[in-house]
N, C-alpha and C positions, 0 to 999 in steps of 0.2 A: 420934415426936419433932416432924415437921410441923406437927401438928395441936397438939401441945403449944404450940408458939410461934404458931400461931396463937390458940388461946385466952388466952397472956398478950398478946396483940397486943390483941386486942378488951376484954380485962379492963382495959388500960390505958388504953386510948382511954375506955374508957364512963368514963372520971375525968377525963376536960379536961370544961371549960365546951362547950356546942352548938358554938360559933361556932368554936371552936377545934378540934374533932370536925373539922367539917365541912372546914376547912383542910388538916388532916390528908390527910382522907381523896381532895381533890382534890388536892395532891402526891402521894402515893400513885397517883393513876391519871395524873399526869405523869410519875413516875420510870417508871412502865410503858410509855408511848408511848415514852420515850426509849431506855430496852434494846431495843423490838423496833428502832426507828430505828438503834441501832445495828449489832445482829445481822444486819439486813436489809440495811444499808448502804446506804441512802436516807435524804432529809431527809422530817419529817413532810410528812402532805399538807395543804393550806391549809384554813381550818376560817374560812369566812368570818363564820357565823352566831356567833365565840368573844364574849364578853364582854365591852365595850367598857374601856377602860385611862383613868383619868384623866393628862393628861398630868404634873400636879404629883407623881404616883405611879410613875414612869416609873423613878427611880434607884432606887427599894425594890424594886419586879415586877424588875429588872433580876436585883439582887443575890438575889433568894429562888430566881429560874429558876438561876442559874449556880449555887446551892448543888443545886436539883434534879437539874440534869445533871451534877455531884460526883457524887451518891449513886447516879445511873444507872450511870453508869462502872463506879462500888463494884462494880457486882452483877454484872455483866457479866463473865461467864466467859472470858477472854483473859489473856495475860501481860501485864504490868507493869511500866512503870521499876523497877527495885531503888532503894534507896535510896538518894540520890548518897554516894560517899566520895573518899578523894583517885584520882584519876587512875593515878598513879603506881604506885598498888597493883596495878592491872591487875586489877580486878574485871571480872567479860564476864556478860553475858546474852545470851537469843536468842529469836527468835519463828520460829516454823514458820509459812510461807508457805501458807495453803489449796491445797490438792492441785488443785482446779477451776483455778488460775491457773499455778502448776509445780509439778509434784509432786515429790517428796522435796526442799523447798529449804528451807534452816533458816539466816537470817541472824544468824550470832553476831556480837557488837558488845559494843566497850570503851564504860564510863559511868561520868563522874567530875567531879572539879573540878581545878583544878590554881590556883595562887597564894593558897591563907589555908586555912589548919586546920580552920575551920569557916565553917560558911553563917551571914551575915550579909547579909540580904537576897536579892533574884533576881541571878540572873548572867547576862550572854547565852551564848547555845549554841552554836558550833562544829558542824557536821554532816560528815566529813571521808570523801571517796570516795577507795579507794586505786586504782590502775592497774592493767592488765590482765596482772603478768604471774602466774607461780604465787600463788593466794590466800594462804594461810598466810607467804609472805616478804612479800606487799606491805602485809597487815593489820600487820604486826609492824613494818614500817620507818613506816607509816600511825601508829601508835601511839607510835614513839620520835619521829619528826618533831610529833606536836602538844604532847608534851611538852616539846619544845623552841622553839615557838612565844612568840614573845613577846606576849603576849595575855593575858595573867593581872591579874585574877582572872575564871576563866571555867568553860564546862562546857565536856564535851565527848563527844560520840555519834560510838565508829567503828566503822564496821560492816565487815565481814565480807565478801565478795557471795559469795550461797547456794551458787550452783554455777559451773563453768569450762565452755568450750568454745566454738566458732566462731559468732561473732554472739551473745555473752550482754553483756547491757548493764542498767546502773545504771538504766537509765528504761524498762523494761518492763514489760509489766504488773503482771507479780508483785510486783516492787518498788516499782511505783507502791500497790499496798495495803498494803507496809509503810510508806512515806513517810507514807500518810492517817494512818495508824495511831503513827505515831511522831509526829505535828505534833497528833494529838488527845490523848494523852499529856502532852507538852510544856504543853502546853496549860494541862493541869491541874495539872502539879507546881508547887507554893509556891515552889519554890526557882529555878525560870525565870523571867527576864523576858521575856515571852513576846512582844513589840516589840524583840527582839533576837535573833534567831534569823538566822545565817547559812548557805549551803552552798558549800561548796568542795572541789574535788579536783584530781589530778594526773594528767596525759596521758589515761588511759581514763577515770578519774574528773574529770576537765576535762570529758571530752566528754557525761559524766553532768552534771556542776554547772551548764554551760550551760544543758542542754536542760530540767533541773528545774528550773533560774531562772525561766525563760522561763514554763515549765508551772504553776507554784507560786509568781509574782510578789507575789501577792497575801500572802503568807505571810513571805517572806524580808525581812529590813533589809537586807539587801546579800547578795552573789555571787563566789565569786571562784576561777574555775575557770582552771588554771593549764595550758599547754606540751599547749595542746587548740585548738580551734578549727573548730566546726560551720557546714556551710551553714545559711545564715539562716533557711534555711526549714523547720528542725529547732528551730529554737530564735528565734521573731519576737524581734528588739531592741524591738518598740513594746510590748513587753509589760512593761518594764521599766521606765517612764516614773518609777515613785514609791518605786525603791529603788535601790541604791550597787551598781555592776555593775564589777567587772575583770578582766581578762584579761590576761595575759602571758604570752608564746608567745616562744621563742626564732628571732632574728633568722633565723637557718638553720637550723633547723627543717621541712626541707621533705617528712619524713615525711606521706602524705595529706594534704598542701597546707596544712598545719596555721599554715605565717606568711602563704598568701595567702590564708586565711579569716579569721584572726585580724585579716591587717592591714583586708577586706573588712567587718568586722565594727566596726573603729575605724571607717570610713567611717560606718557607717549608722549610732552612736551620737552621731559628730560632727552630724550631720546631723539626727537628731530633736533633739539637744539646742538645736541653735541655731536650730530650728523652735518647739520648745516651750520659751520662759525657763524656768528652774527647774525643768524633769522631768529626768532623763534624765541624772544627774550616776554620770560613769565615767571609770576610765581602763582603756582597751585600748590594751599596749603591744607592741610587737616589741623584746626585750632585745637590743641588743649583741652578737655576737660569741658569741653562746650557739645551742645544737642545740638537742636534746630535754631537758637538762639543765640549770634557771636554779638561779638562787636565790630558794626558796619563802617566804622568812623574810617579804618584805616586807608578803605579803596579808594576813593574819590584823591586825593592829595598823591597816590601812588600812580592812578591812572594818566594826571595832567603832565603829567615830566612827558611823556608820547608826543609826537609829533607825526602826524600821518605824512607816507612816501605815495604819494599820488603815481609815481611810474618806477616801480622797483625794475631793475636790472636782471633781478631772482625772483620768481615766486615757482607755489606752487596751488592748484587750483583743482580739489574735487569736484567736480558741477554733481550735488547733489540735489534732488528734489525734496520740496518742503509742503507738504499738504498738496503732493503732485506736480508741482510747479517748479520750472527749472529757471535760472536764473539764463539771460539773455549772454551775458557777456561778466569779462571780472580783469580787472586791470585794462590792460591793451587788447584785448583781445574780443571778440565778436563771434559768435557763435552762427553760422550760418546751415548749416547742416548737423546735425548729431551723429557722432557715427554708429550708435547704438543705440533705437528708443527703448532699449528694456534694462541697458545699460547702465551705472554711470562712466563718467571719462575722469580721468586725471591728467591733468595738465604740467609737465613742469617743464619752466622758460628759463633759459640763460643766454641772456645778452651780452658781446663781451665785443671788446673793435670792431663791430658791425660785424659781426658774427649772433645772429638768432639760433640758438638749439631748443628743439621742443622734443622733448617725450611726450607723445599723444600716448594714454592707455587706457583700454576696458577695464573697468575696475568691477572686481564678484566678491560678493560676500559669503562668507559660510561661521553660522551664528555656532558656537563652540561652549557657551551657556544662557541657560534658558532658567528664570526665575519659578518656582514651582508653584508658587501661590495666585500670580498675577499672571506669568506666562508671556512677563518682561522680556527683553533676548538684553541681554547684561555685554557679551563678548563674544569678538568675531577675530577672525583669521581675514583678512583682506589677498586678493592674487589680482596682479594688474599683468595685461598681457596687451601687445604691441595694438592699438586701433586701425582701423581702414575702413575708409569711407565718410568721410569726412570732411566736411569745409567751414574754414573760417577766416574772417579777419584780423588781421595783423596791423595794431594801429603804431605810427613811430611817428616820435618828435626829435627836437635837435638834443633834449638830453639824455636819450636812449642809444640813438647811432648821430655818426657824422651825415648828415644830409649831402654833403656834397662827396660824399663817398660812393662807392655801389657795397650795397648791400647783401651778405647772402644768408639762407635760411634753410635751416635744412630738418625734416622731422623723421623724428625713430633711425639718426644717421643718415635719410637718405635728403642730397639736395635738390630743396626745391623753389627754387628762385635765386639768381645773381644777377645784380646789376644797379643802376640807380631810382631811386624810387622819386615821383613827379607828387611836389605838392600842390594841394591843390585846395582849394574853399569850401567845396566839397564834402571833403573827410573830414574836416573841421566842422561842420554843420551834422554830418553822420555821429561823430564820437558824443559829441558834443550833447545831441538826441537822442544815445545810447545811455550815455553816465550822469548827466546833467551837469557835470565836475566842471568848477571854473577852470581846475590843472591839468586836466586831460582834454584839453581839445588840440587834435592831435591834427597836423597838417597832412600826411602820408600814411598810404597803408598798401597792404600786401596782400592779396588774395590768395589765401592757402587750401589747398586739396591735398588728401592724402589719403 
């Protein structure tokens, strides 16, 4: 049968014109890079010698690559969004967790719509973590609570968490490959706006929504992790600079210090925000008169005013590890080198007339209070000091610089790169199997050392 469809494969091809053959057959070995990229879970490797891109060609290469990594997906032997239907109905799917990361964990998860009968147009998506107590009661109260959500007309993804027991958390490894896996998805579905995507949860899923905020900044329009409240240094607030963050923690709430992290946590948002105008727009409250118990109603209706900035001009990017594991890249940017494995870095970018500034820095912690009963570390002094040794990529499109400009880039003040940057299909295919983001496939990039 194989060889069957391969020979009506070639019968049909030798019937287009050459030039259209040839087309063919170079999609064809891109939808190929992209399944192993997938399978492998890695983005392509840079292929500098690729085909130069005319810049005036740059929205068509765009639109032909994002149809190629459609048909990549297609092929790609994994589960699938079901087709969205009403919410209500309580349709569930699930995806089994690779055994290498925990073995026997299979997160079942609610997916739907909820406010109009049919899809008409993208919707934003809800991401909803429930708490930690029996799985099966908090999925079920996790599912009658988004239906009740005044937030409509919207999606909604509830998941399940795979397995119970001391120390199992929403942001661990395992869950961090369904998160990639559910946000490349997302991704693809017609029926997402895919610059509206939020995550939020309640008490153990608060302390999940945080720390995924923070980790997967670059991804979320907003955050809104409720009656939770992480030390900072699980979850950097500067990481949040370019999306709608809140938190609300009841006033006496003092389970795990949950309203003196929370209120800890207002501090440091106040504080970038009126450091940076315009980043950093949030409310972290401490409710009234409330324990572990608010009212959840208000986040969801707060959250959807957000609109995610797929290529901010400012950010700023702690690369923190989460259950060991460092994120790859975060906005524009590609991590090619670390300049410190025992490190983290801090990243901040300002783009400005084709003007790139980066502050690369090591970033040390020194924990300043330590919980007496638990042996929690509560508060730290942060000291960021110039990086070296270091390389990464620099991804740019026409709405970051002028492409038909030269570009220059310079880090920690010192310059390093002027001139014009060569687009190419290439870095398009690269960002593209970095982020999986329909708005970040980036035609040009910069290779940076420092």
């Amino acid at each position: 049968m194989k060889k069957m469809r391969l020979w009506l494969w070639g019968a049909s091809l030798a019937l287009l014109p050459v030039a259209m053959q040839a087309q063919v057959l170079a999609e064809d070995g891109q939808v190929r890079l992209f399944v192993r990229s997938i399978e492998e879970g890695r983005p392509l490797e840079r292929d500098a010698d690729a085909p130069v891109l005319e810049a005036g060609d740059v929205a068509e290469a765009r639109r032909r690559i994002w149809d190629v990594w459609r048909r990549a997906n297609a092929e790609v032997e994994e589960p699938k969004l079901p087709a969205v239907a009403a919410l209500d109905a309580g349709r569930t799917g699930q995806i089994v967790l690779p055994d290498s990361l925990e073995p026997s964990a299979v997160m079942d998860y609610y997916w739907g719509r909820k406010g109009q009968d049919t899809l008409a147009g993208s919707l934003p998506v809800f991401v909803y973590l429930h708490g930690s107590g029996p799985r099966d009661a908090e999925w079920s109260t996790g599912f009658k609570l988004a239906n009740r959500f005044e937030d409509a007309p919207s999606l909604y993804f509830i998941p399940r968490i795979p397995n119970e027991g001391a120390y199992y958390r929403w942001w661990q490894r395992g869950k961090q490959w369904a998160w990639e896996w559910l946000l490349r998805q997302l991704m693809l579905c017609d029926e997402v706006d895919a610059r509206r995507i939020y995550v939020l949860g309640i008490s153990e899923g608060g302390y999940g929504g945080q720390r995924l905020a923070s980790f997967y900044a670059d991804y979320w329009a907003a955050a809104g992790p409720m009656a939770g409240g992480e030390p900072l240094k699980n979850a950097p607030a500067e990481n949040c600079g370019c999306m709608g963050f809140s938190l609300l923690t009841g006033a006496e709430d003092d389970g795990f210090y949950r309203n003196l992290l929370t209120g800890w946590t207002a501090e440091a948002f106040d504080s970038l925000a009126n450091a940076c105008l315009g980043m950093y727009p949030h409310r972290v409250e401490l409710v009234p008169g409330c324990g572990h118990a608010i009212d959840y109603r208000p986040t969801t209706p707060w959250l959807k005013s957000f609109v995610r900035q797929p290529s901010p001009s400012e950010y700023v990017w702690e690369d923190f590890e989460m259950d060991g594991r460092h994120r790859r890249g975060f906005y524009n940017l590609l991590v090619e080198k670390r300049p410190c494995d025992t490190l983290r870095t801090m990243y901040k970018v300002r783009i400005r007339d084709n003007k790139v500034d980066m502050e690369i820095s090591d970033v040390r912690y020194r924990t300043v209070l330590t919980d007496s009963i638990w042996g929690i570390e509560l508060r730290f002094e942060k000291t960021l000091t110039p990086a070296t040794g270091g390389e990464l990529t620099l991804f740019l499109d026409e709405h970051l610089v002028d492409l038909r400009r030269k570009v220059t880039v310079k880090v920690n003040g010192r310059r390093v790169f002027r001139g014009r940057v060569t687009c190419r299909e290439a870095d398009m295919m690269r960002s593209l199997s970095a982020f999986y983001d329909r708005w970040r496939i980036y035609p040009a990039s910069v290779r940076v050392r420092y």
